[in-house]
Structure formats: C-alpha cells, structure tokens
N, C-alpha and C positions, 0 to 999 in steps of 0.2 A: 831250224834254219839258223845259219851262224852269216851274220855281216858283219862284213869288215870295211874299218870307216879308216878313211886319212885323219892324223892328228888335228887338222885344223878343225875338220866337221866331228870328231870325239869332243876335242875342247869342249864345243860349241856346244854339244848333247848333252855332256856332262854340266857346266853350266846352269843349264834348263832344269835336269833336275833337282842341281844343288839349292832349285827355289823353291822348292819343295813342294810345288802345285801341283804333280806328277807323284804318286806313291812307287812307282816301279818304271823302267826304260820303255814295258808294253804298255803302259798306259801314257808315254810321253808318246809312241809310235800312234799308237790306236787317234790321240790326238789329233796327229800330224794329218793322218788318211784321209781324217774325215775335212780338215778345212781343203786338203786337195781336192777333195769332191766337192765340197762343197765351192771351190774354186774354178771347176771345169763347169758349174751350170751354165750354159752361153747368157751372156747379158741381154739388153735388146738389141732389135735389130735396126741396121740403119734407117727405116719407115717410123719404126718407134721413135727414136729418138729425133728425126725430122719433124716428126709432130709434134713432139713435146715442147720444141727449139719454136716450131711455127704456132704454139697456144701456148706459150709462156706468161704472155699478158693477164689472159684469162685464168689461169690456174692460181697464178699469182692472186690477183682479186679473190678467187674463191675462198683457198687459204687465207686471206685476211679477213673475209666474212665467218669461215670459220673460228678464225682464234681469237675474232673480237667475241662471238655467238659462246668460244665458250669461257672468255675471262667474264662475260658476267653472266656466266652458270647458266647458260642456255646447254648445253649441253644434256647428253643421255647418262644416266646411271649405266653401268656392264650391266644390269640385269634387266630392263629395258632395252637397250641395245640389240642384246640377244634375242630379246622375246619381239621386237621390230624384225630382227632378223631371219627369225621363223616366222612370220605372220610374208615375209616377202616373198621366201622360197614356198611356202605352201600354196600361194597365190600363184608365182610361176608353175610350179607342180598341176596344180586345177586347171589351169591355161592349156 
C-alpha cells in the first residue's frame, strides 16, 4: 500500500521519527492505530457521569480514608491483594 501525505502532515511524520522512539514509519503507523482505537472506546455515559457528579462528596471522603489508610501502611501488599482477590471471586463463583 503506497500513501501519499501533503508536506505539512510528512513534516509532521517525519518529525516523530526523527525522535527516534519509532524504529521504522510501520512502527510509528502501527502506534498511531492503536491510540485511535484506543480512542473510539465510548467513555461513560451520561447516567454515569450524573452519578458520579451526584456522589462526588462521598467518593471524595472515600479516597481520603483511602490515602490516609494507606500513608500509614494500612494498605495490601500486590500479593495479598491478589490472594483477597481470589478468595472474593471463588466466593462469588460458590454463590
């Protein structure tokens, strides 16, 4: 497949690779694809985000019992976490 770019959007490509975080043009494309997909995932909906706007207070509060809980190390290890995490779903699973 051969594209043909106007010189402002080449500049622009060429640019991007000249930073050298791209090995090759396909690998600067293959980039590009995936944040578009990754940019069509629909966000929430407006239900969601009314909720979230109408428990703001509360969410709010949570995360600060959270981040006090974990400045003084109340917090999980990741591998407690994990094993909480399995011990929850096997419980649903049994349910």
């Amino acid at each position: 497949m051969t594209i043909t770019l106007d010189a402002a959007t080449e500049e622009r490509f060429q640019k991007e690779l000249e930073r050298g975080q791209y090995a090759d043009a396909n690998e600067l494309v293959q980039h590009l694809l995936a944040v578009m997909e990754l940019a069509s995932i629909p966000g929430p909906s407006q239900e969601d985000e009314d909720w979230l706007y109408e428990n703001r207070e509360a969410i709010d509060a949570s995360l600060d019992v959270s981040f006090a809980q974990a400045a003084r190390g109340e917090g999980y290890s990741p591998e407690e976490a994990k094993a909480l995490l399995a011990e929850m779903r096997a419980a649903r699973a049994a349910a």
